[in-house]
C-alpha positions, 0 to 999 in steps of 0.5 A, a space after each residue: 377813059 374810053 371803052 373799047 369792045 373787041 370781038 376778036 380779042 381772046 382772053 381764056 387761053 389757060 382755060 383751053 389749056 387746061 381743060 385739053 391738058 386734062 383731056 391729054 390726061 383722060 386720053 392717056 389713060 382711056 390708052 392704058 386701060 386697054 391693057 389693064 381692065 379686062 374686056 375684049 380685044 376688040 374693046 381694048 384696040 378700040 380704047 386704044 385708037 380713040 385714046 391716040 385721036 383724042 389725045 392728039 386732038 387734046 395736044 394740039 388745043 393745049 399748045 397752040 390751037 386755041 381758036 379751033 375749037 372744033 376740034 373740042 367738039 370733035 373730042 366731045 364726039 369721040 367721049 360720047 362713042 367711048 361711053 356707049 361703045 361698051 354696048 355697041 361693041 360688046 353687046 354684054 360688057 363687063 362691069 369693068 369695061 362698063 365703069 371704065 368707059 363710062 367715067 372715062 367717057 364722061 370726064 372726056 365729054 365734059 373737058 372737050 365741052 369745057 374747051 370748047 367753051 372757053 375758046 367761044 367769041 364773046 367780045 371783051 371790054 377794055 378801056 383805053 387812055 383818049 388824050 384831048 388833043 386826039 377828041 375832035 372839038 364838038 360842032 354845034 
C-alpha cells in the first residue's frame, strides 16, 4: 500500500455541522430572550439583531459553508460583544440580562471556535492500492 497525503482533502464536515447547528440553536434563543429576560429596549433589539446575524452566519456553515470558516470567526466576534454588551449598553444591567447574555455569549463563543476548528486545513492520510504494473522498474 501507498500512502498518499491530501492537504485539500476535508474530513470534518459533521463537525461543522454540528457545532454551527448548535450555534443556530443559541442564536434562536439569544432571539427569544429579547422578549422574555427583563432588561432594556435597547438590550432586547440588540439580542435581537445579533441573534438574526448569527443565526444566519451559523445556517450557512450547517448547510453548506463548510470551508468558510471565517464566517465562525465572525460568530465568535459577535459572542464576545453578546457577553459584554450588557455593560456596555447598559452601564448596570440587571442580574437577568447579565446571566442571559453572559452564558448565552459564551455557548456562542465556544461553538463558533469549535466551527471554526474543525474546518482547519490539516492534511489527511489515505492509502491507495499501487498495482505493479504501474511502479516503474528500479534503475541501478
Amino acid at each position: 500500500m501507498a500512502y498518499a497525503i491530501h492537504p485539500n482533502r476535508f474530513n470534518h464536515t459533521g463537525q461543522v455541522q454540528t457545532a454551527s447547528g448548535l450555534d443556530v440553536l443559541a442564536a434562536i434563543w439569544l432571539f427569544i430572550s429579547g422578549f422574555v429576560v427583563h432588561g432594556s429596549y435597547a438590550m432586547a433589539w440588540n439580542n435581537w439583531i445579533f441573534a438574526v446575524i448569527i443565526g444566519f452566519f451559523a445556517l450557512c456553515r450547517t448547510f453548506g459553508a463548510y470551508r468558510q470558516s471565517w464566517l465562525s470567526w465572525l460568530n465568535l466576534l459577535m459572542g464576545i460583544w453578546v457577553l459584554i454588551s450588557p455593560w456596555v449598553l447598559m452601564g448596570t444591567p440587571t442580574h437577568a440580562m447579565i446571566v442571559n447574555n453572559v452564558i448565552t455569549g459564551a455557548v456562542i463563543i465556544i461553538l463558533s471556535c469549535w466551527s471554526a476548528l474543525a474546518s482547519g486545513s490539516g492534511a489527511t492520510v489515505q492509502t491507495a492500492e499501487v498495482r505493479r504494473d504501474e511502479v516503474p522498474p528500479a534503475r541501478f
